[in-house]
N, C-alpha and C positions, 0 to 999 in steps of 0.2 A: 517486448512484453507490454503489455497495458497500463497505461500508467497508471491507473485504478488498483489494479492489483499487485504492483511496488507498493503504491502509498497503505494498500489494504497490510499487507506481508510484513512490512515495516512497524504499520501501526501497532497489530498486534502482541509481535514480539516486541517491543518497548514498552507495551502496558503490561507483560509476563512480570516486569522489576517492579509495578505500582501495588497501592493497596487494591487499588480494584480490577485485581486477576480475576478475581471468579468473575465479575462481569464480563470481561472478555471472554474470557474463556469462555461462558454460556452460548455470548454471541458467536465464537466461530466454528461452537458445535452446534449449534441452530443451522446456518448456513448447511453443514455436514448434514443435516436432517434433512431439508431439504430434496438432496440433492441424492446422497448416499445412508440411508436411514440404518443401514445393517453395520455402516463402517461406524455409527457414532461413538461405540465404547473404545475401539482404539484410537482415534481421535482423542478424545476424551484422553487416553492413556498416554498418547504420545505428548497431548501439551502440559501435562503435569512433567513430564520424564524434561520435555524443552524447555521450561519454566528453570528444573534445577539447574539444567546445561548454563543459561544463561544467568542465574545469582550469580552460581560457581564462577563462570566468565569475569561478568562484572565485579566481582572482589579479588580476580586475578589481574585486573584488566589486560584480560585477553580479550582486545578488538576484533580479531581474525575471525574469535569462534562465535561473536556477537554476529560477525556479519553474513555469516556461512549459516547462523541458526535464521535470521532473515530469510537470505535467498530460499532457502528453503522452505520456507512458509511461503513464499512469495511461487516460487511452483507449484505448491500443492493448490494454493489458490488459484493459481492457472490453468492446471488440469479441470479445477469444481468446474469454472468459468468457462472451458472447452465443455465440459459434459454436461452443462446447462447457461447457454450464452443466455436467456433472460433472467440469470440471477445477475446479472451490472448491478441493477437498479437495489436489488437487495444488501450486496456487498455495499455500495455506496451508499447506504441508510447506517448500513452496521458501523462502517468509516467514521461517517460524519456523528452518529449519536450515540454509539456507543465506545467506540477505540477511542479517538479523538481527545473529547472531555476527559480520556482518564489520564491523559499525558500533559507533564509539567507543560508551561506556553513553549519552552524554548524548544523542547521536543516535538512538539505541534507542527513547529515551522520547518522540520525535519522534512516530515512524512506529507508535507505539500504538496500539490503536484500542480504545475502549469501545463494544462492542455489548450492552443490556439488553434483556430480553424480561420480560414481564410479562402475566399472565394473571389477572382476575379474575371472579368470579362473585358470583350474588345480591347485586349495588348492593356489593359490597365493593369497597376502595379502594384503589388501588396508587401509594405514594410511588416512586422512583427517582429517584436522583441522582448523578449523576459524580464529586461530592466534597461538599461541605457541603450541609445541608440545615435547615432551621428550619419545625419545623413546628406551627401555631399548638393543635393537637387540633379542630379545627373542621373539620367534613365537610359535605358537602353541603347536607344533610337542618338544619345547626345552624345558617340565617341569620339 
């Protein structure tokens, strides 16, 4: 799945527990407009109903059902995203300026995502690494 649309699925649902749900919430019925204009009131319907799922979760701490309410925003995002692949650019606006900002820092660092590209040519070598790396100077050609 896209990492855009984890870090998007994630986002959301962790800003359902903030003060600023209705912001989200606007924004991921905007998206719904967009794309599916007739499904917005159950949208609408379903992230209030996912909202209490996950208080209720949160004051049980029940982890399981926090992270089963995720994935599941995190598909339905996947479908938008299959049934209108030029909304990336939109989802990634809503991410960055509106989900984002509403989660605590530590929660921020959550819903991150590390996407690397990497491109080499003529048998050249391409290290990438997400944080530490150790690398012995032995390449392919040197066993």
């Amino acid at each position: 799945m896209d990492p855009l649309v984890l870090a998007a699925g994630t986002a959301l649902v962790t800003a359902m527990a903030t003060d600023g749900w209705t912001q989200a919430r606007d924004a991921a019925v905007d998206l719904w407009r967009r794309v599916h204009p007739r499904r917005v009131p159950a949208i609408q319907e379903e992230l209030e109903e996912v909202r209490g799922e996950l208080l209720l979760a949160r004051e049980a701490g029940d982890h399981n059902t926090e992270r089963e309410l995720v994935s599941d925003w995190q598909r339905r995002l996947h479908r938008l995203l299959n049934d209108d692949p030029g909304l990336n650019a939109e989802i990634r606006r809503v991410l960055d300026d509106h989900l984002l900002p509403l989660l605590p820092t530590a929660e921020q660092a959550t819903v991150q995502e590390i996407v690397q590209h990497a491109t080499a040519s003529n048998n050249a070598m391409v290290f990438q690494a997400g944080r530490d790396m150790h690398n012995t100077g032995r390449g392919i050609g040197d066993r």
